[in-house]
C-alpha positions as CSV (number, residue, x, y, z in Angstrom):
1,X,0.0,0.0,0.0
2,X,1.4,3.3,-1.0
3,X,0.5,5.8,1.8
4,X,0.7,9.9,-0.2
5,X,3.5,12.2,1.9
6,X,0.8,14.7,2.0
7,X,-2.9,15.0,2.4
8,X,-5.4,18.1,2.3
9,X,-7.8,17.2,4.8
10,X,-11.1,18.0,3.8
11,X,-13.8,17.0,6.1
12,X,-14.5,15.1,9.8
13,X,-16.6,13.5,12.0
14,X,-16.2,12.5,15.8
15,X,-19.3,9.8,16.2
16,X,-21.0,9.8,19.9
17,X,-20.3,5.9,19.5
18,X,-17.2,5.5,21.4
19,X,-15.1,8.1,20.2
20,X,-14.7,7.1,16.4
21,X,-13.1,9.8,14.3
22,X,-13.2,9.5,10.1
23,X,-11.4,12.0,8.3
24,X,-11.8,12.7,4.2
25,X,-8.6,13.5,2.5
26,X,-6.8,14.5,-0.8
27,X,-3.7,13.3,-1.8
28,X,-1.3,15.7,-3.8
29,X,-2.9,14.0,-6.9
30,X,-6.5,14.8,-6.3
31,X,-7.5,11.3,-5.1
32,X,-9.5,11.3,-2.3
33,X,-8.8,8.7,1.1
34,X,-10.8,8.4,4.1
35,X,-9.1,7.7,7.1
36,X,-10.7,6.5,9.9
37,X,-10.1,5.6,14.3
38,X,-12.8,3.6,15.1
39,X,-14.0,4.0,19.0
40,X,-12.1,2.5,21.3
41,X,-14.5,2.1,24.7
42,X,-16.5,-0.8,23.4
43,X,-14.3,-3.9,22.7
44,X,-16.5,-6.4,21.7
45,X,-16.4,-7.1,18.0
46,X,-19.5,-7.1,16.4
47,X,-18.1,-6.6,13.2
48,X,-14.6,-7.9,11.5
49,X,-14.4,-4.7,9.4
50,X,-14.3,-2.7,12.2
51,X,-12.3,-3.7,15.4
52,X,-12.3,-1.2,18.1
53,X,-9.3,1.2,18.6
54,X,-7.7,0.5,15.3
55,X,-6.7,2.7,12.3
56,X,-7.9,2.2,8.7
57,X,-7.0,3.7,5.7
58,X,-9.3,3.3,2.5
59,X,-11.0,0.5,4.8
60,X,-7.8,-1.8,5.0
61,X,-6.8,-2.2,8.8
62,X,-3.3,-0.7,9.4
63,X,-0.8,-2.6,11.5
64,X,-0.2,-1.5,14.8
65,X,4.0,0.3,14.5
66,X,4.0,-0.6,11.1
67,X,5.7,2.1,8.3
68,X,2.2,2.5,6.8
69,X,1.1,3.7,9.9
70,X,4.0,6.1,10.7
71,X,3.4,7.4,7.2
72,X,-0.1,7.9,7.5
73,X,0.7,10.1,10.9
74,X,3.3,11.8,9.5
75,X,1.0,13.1,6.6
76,X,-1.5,14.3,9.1
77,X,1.0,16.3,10.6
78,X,1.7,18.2,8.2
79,X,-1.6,18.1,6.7
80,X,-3.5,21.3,5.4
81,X,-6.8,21.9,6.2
82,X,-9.5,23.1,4.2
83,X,-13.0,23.2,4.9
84,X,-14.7,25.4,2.5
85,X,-17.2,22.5,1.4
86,X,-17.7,20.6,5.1
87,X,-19.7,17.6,4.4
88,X,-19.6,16.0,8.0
89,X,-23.0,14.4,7.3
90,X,-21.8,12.4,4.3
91,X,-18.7,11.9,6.8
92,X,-20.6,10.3,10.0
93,X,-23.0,8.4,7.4
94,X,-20.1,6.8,6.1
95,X,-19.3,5.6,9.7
96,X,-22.6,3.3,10.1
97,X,-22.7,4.1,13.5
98,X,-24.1,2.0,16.3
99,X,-27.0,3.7,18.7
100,X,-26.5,5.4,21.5
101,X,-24.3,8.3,22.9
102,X,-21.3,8.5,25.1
103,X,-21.5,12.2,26.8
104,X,-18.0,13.3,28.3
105,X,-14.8,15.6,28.1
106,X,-14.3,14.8,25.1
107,X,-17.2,15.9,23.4
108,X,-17.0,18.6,25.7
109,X,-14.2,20.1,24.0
110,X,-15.1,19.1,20.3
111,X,-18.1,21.0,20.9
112,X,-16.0,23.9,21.8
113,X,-13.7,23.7,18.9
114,X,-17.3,23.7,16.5
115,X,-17.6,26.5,18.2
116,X,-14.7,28.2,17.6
117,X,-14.3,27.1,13.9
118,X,-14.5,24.7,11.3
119,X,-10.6,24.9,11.1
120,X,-10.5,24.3,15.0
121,X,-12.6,21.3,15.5
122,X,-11.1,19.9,12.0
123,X,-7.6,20.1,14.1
124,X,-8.4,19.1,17.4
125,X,-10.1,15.9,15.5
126,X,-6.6,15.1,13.6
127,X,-4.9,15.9,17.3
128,X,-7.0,13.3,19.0
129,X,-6.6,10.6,16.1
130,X,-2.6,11.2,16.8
131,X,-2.5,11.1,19.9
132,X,-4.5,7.9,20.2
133,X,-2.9,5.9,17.7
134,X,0.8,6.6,19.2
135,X,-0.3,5.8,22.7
136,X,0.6,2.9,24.7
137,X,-3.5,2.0,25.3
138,X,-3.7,1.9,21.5
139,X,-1.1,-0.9,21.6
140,X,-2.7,-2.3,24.3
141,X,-6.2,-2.8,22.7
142,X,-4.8,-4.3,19.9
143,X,-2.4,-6.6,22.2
144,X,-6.0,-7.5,24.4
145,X,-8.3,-8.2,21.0
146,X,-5.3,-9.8,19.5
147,X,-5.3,-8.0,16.5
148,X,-1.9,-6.6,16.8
């Protein structure tokens, strides 16, 4: 899988499912990716597609420390945002959520960052995708559901 050096990161979603985040981006080329963290609070597997606490790009799981996913991080970093046509709708459809809502801090403070601007809450949802996946609980999960 060849992961672009550089995205523009169009458009995202945090679901009140768990705390999954999907991103749309475009590589350098124009093609678009979507990129998403699916919630990590509820560990049972109800679906293979979509195993709690792990990253996917294009909907092909990404190995926990692999390259790919180093790559994938390091193109967020330096991603640039634009989000002069939001489609977050399209963006939490796309994430087939499961009922129910999960109120806390961290909505808290995505809620503030709507608040402050697209651009904001676009960020803080790249932030909080980084700093999940280069945690030691995100290696954990995956150690725990043995999908490492």
């Amino acid at each position: 899988m060849r992961i672009p050096e550089s995205f523009v990161i169009e458009d995202g979603a945090y679901a009140m499912d768990g705390g999954s985040i999907a991103l749309n981006v475009r590589d350098p080329e124009g093609k678009k990716h979507h990129i998403v963290l699916w919630q990590h609070l509820f560990t049972e597997q109800s679906n293979p597609d979509k195993i709690p606490g792990r990253l996917y790009f294009d909907k092909i799981l990404i190995p926990v420390r692999a390259s790919v996913e180093s790559q994938i991080l390091a193109a967020l970093r330096e991603a640039r945002l634009d989000t002069v046509n939001l489609e977050s709708e399209e963006v939490e459809g796309k994430l087939e959520l499961n009922p129910g809502v999960i109120v806390g801090d961290d909505i808290k403070e995505y809620m503030s960052k709507i608040d402050e601007s697209p651009n904001a809450a676009l960020a803080h949802l790249v932030r909080q995708l980084i700093e999940y996946v280069e945690s030691a609980d995100y290696i954990e999960l995956a150690r725990l559901l043995n999908t490492d």
